[in-house]
N, C-alpha and C positions, 0 to 999 in steps of 0.2 A: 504419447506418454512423455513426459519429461525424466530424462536422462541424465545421469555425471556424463555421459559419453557426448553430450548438446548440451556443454552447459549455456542455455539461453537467460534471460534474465527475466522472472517472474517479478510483475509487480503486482501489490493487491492492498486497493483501494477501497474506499468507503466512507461509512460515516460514522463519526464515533458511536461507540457501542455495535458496529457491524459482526465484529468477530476479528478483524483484520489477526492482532496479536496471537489469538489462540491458533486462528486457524492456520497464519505463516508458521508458528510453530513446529504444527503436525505436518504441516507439508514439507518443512524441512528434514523433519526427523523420518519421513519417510522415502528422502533420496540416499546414496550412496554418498555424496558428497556434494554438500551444501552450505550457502553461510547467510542467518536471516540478519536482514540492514533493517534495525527498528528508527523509523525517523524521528522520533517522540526521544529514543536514546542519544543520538545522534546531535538533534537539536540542545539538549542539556548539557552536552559537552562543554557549554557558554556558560562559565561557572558567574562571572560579573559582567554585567550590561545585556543576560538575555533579556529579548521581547518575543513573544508567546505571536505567533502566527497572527492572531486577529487583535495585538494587543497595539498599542500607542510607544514612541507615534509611529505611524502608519508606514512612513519610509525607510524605518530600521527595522520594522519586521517584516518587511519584503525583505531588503538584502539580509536577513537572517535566513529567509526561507526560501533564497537562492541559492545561500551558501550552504545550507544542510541539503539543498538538492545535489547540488556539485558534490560534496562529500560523498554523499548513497551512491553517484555514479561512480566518481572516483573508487570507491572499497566495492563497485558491483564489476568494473573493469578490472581491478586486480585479481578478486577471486577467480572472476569467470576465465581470463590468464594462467589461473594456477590452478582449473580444471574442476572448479566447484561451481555450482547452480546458485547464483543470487537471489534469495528471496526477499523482496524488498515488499516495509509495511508500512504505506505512510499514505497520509491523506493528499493526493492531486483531486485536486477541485475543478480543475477547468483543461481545455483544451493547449491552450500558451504554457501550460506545467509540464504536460505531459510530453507534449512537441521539444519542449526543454532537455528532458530525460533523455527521449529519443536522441536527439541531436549530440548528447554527450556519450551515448551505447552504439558508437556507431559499428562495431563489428557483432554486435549481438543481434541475437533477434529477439525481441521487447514482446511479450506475454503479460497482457496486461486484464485482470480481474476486477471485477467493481462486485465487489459484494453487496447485497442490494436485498434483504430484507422488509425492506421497508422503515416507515420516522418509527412507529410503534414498537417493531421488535426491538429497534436499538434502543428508545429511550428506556425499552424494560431492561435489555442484559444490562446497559449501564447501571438498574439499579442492584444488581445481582455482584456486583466487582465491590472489591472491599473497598472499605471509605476513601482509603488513599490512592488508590485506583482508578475513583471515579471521575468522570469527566462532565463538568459540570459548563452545560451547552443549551444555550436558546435557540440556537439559528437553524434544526432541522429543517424546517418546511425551507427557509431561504438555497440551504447547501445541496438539498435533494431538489429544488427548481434547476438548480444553476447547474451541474452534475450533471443531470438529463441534458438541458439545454444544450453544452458545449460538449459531452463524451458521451452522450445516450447512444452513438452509432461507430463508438469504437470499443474494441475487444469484447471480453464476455460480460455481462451483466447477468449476475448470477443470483436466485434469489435463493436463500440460504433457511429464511423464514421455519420449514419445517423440517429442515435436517440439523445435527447433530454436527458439531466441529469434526467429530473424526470423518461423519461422510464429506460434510464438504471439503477438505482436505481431500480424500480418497480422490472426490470426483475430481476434484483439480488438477491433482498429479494425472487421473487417467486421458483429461479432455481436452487440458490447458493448453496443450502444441496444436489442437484440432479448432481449438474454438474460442481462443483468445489472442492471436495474434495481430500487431499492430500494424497495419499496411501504410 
């Protein structure tokens, strides 16, 4: 079970429209003391001259989405410091992302989720998020190849498909230190 007494640092991945946002939510509000790092907020913080993860050109939106990495550690190291459980909710696509994370959490121990529904449930909850919400994305079949390919055999890969945000939340809090950790 995750703890305020172990604050480790939870991440949880996926694919847009996975659940990520709702369900960091409930699993935050369900620790004693916790702080959710939304990378989507984080990355906005670039009020002039943001580029959008998959946007042009190509070499400012990597060190865009270097630097919104280093931040999420940066505020997941200070919380977990000050005795709160980081819930971090941002899309890591590949294995070099995640190794990234890792290597900046170096006194945590990295809990990492891939919410994993499947392309179908997420292009449907996406159409369920009000308009301004919505996340308006071609590249499924590509980010669920690449996903599998480079993090299919690390932490939990959880599929979420027929539960509810509250159970998957629940299950996470109860299994996340059993069966999501990053070796």
């Amino acid at each position: 079970m995750i703890t305020a007494e172990t604050p480790d640092c939870l991440i949880v991945t996926g694919m847009p429209g996975a659940g990520k946002s709702t369900v960091t939510r409930l699993v935050a509000e369900r620790l004693s003391r916790s702080a959710r790092l939304d990378g989507d907020f984080i990355s906005r913080l670039i009020i002039s001259g943001l580029v959008w993860a998959l946007g042009e050109p190509g070499d400012e939106a990597a060190r865009q989405v270097e630097l919104c990495n280093r931040n999420l550690c940066t505020l997941a190291n200070n919380f977990s410091e000050a005795g709160f459980t980081p819930v971090i909710d941002w899309v890591i696509p590949d294995r070099r992302q995640l190794d990234f994370f890792v290597s900046l959490l170096p006194a945590r121990q990295v809990l990492f989720v891939v919410l994993a529904p499947g392309i179908k449930a997420c292009q449907y909850r996406n159409t369920l998020r009000d308009p301004w919400e919505r996340f308006d994305f071609d590249g499924y079949e590509d980010l669920d190849a690449a996903m599998k390919r480079e993090l299919g055999d690390v932490g939990w890969w959880f599929d979420t498909a027929a539960l509810t945000p509250e159970e998957t939340a629940d299950r996470i809090v109860r299994q996340a230190r059993h069966r999501a950790m990053v070796a």
